[in-house]
C-alpha positions in Angstrom: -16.3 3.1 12.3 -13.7 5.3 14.1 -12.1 7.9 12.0 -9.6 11.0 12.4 -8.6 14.3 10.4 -5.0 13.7 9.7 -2.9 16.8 8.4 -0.3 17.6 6.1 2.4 19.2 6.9 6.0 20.4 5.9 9.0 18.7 7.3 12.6 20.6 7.2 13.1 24.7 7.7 12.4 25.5 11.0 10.5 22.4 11.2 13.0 19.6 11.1 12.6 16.4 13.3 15.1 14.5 14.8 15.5 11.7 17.6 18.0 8.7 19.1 16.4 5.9 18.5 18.0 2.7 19.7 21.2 4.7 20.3 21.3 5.8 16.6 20.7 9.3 15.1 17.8 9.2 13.1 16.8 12.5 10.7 13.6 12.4 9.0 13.6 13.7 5.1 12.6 17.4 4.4 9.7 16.6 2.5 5.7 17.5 2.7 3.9 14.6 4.7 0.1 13.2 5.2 0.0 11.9 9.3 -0.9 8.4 9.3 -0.2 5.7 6.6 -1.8 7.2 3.4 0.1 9.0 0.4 -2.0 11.7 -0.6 0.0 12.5 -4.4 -2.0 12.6 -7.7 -4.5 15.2 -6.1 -1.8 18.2 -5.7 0.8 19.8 -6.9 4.5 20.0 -6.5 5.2 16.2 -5.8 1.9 15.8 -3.0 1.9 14.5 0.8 4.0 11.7 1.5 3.1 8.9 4.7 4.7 10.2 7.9 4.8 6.4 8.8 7.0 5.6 5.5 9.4 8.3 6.5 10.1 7.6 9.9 10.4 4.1 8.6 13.2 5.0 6.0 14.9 7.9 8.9 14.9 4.4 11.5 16.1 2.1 9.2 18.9 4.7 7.8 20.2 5.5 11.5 20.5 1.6 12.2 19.5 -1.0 14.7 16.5 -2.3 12.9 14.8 -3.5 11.0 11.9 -1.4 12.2 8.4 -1.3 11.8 6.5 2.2 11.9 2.5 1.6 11.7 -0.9 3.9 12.7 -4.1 3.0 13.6 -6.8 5.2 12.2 -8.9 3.4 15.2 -7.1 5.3 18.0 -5.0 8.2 15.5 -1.5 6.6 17.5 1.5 5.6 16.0 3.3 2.6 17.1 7.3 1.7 16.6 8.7 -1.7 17.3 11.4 -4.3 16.5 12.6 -8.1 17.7 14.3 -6.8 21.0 13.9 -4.1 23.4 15.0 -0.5 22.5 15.8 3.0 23.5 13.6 6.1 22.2 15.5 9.6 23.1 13.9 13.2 22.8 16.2 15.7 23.7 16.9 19.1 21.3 14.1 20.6 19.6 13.9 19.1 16.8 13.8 16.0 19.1 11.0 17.6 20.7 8.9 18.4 17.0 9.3 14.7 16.1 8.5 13.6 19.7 5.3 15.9 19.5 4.4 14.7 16.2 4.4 11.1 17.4 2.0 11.4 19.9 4.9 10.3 23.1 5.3 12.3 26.4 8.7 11.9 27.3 11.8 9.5 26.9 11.3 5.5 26.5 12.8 2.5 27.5 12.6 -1.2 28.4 10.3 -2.5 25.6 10.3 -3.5 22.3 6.9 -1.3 20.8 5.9 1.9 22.1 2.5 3.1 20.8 1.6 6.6 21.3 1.1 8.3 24.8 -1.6 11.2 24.0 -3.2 12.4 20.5 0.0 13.2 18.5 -0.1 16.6 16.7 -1.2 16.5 13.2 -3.7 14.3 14.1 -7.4 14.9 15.9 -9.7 12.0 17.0 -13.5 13.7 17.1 -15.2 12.9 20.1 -18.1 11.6 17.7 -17.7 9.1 15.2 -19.4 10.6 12.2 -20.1 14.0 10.9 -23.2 16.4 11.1 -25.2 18.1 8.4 -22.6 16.4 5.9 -23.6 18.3 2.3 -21.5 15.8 0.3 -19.9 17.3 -3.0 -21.1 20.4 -4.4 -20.1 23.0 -7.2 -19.8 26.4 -6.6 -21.9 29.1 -7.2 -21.0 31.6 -10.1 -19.8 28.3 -12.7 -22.3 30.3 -15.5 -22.4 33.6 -16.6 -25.4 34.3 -18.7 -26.7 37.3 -20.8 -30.3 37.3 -22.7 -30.7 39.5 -25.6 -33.3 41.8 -26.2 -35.2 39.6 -28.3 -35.3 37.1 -25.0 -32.6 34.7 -26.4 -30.1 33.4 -23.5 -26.6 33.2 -24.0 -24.2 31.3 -21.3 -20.0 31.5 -21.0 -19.1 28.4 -18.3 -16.0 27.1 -16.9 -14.5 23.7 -17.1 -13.8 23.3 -13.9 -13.8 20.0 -11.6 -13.9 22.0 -8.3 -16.2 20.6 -5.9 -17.0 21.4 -2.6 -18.1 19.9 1.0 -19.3 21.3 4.0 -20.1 19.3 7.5 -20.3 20.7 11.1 -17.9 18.5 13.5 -20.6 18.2 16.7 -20.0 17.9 20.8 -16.4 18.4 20.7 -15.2 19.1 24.0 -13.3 22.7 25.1 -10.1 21.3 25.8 -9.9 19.6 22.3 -11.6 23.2 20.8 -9.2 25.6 22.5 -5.5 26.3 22.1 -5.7 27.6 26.0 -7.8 25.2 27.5 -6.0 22.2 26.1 -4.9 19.6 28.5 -1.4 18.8 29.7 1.0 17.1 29.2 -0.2 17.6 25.7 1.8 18.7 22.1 -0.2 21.7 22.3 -2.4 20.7 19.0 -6.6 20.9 19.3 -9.1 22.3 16.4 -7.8 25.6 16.9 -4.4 25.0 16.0 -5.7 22.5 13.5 -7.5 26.0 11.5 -4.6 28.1 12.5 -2.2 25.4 10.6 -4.7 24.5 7.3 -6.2 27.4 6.5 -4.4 28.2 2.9 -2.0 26.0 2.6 -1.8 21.9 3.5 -4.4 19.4 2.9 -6.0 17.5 5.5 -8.1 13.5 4.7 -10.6 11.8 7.1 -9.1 8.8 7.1 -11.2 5.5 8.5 -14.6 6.9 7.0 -16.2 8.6 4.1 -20.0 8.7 2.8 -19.6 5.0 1.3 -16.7 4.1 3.8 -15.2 2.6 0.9 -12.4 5.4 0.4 -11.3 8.4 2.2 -11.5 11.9 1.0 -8.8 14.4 1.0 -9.9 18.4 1.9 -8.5 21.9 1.9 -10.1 24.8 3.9 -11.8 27.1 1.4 -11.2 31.4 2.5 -14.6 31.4 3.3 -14.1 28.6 5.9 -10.8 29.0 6.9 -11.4 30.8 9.7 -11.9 29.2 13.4 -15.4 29.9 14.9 -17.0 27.3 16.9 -20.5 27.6 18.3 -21.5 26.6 21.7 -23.8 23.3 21.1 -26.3 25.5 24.1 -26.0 28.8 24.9 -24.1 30.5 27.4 -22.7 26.4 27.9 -18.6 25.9 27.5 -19.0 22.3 27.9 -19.5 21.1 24.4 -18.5 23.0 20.6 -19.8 22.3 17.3 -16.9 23.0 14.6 -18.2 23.8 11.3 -15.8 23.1 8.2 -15.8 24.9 4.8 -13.9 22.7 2.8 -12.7 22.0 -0.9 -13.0 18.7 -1.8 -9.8 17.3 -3.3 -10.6 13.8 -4.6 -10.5 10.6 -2.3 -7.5 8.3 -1.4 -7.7 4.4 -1.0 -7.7 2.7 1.9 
């Protein structure tokens, strides 16, 4: 089953995202979003992720000219907007531009009544494999126990209640465009697995969403210190053709399908 690592990210600051749609000015909610479809809430704190599709849904449907339908495919990682009649899509300032990049589209659209996604949109990477290597599942940490033993050979233990779990995999035979920030194909939104670590690494969540162990729900990760930094490994030696990306991740808890 295809799958993708979909980001969260933070929408308003020097982040906001704008566009004409349909001739209409269309804002989308400062807010902290999951890419995709999913909701990622109960696991964190401050409110959680909400879907990027719901809120370009609710920013379409405020500006007019609807009703619209925003939907993505976990299949392909693209986003898709339609309604009943042909419609205009505008990019034009920068926060045209942040929106237009975070929707996966190239340029300016016209003459149809769907548009679906031109390239990979940012906040969103497609593996070149389907499945994850040397998957460790859910772990605890080292260090939970701290134990002394007395003289007389008696063992005494202080733990913590904790629920922290963690999960490591190594994401094999990506290729170097989708590995480096410089190498990475144009016209493009700039975003590839070094961009990806360079935006994660100690602060937003990121879920797999399409697949997990039991493919029955999707997990929800953060990058742990000791993983947060970007180092892929050439898959052979003195070869740039293929990376293998390992992640160092805490697990979060798992979201529905």
């Amino acid at each position: 089953m295809a799958f993708n690592y979909t980001s969260g990210f933070q929408v308003g600051g020097t982040n906001t995202m704008t566009c004409t749609i349909a001739g209409f000015s269309a804002t989308i909610t400062a807010g902290t979003y999951l890419a995709g479809s999913q909701t990622a809430v109960a696991f964190l704190p401050s409110g959680g992720y909400s879907a990027f599709t719901v809120a370009c849904d609710t920013a379409f449907e405020a500006a007019g000219g609807g009703p619209w339908t925003v939907s993505f495919s976990y299949t392909t990682g693209k986003y898709t907007i339609s309604r009943g009649s042909n419609f205009t899509l505008d990019f034009a300032s920068a926060s045209d531009l942040r929106l237009r990049a975070a929707l996966g589209f190239t340029g300016n659209k016209s003459g149809a009544a769907t548009y679906t996604s031109d390239e990979q949109p940012k906040y969103v990477i497609l593996p070149s494999i389907e499945a994850r290597s040397n998957v460790s599942n859910v772990y605890e940490t080292e260090g939970i126990v701290e134990e002394a033993v007395s003289d007389g050979g008696d063992a005494y233990g202080t733990a913590l209640r904790t629920d922290e779990l963690w999960s490591d995999w190594t994401q094999a035979m990506e290729s170097k465009a989708q590995t480096f920030s410089r190498i990475v194909a144009t016209p493009t939104n700039g975003w590839c697995l070094q961009a990806f670590f360079a935006h994660h690494r100690g602060t937003h969540p990121f879920a797999l969403l399409g697949t997990s162990d039991d493919d029955a729900t999707w997990p929800l990760y953060k990058l742990r210190a000791d993983g947060a930094s970007f180092r892929p490994q050439r898959v052979t030696s003195d070869d740039d053709t293929y990376w293998n990306i390992p992640f160092r991740c805490r697990d979060l808890g798992e979201l529905n399908p």
